[in-house]
N, C-alpha and C positions, 0 to 999 in steps of 0.2 A: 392773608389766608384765602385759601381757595372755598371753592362752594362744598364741591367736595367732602373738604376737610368737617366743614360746620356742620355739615348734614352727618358724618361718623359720630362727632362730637355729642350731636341732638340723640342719634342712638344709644352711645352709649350711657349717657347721663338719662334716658325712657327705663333702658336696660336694671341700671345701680336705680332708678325709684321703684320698678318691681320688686326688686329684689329688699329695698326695705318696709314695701307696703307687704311682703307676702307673709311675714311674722304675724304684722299687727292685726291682718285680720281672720289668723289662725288661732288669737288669743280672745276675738270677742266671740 
């Protein structure tokens, strides 16, 4: 694996945790 790679990788997985913290703190 390139560095590259690891650093889309860190994006994407920052990206899908916004996307599950944006519910939770629309509900409190």
């Amino acid at each position: 694996m390139n560095a590259k790679h690891i650093t889309n990788l860190n994006v994407f997985l920052r990206q899908e945790k916004h996307k599950l913290n944006a519910p939770v703190r629309e509900k409190r």
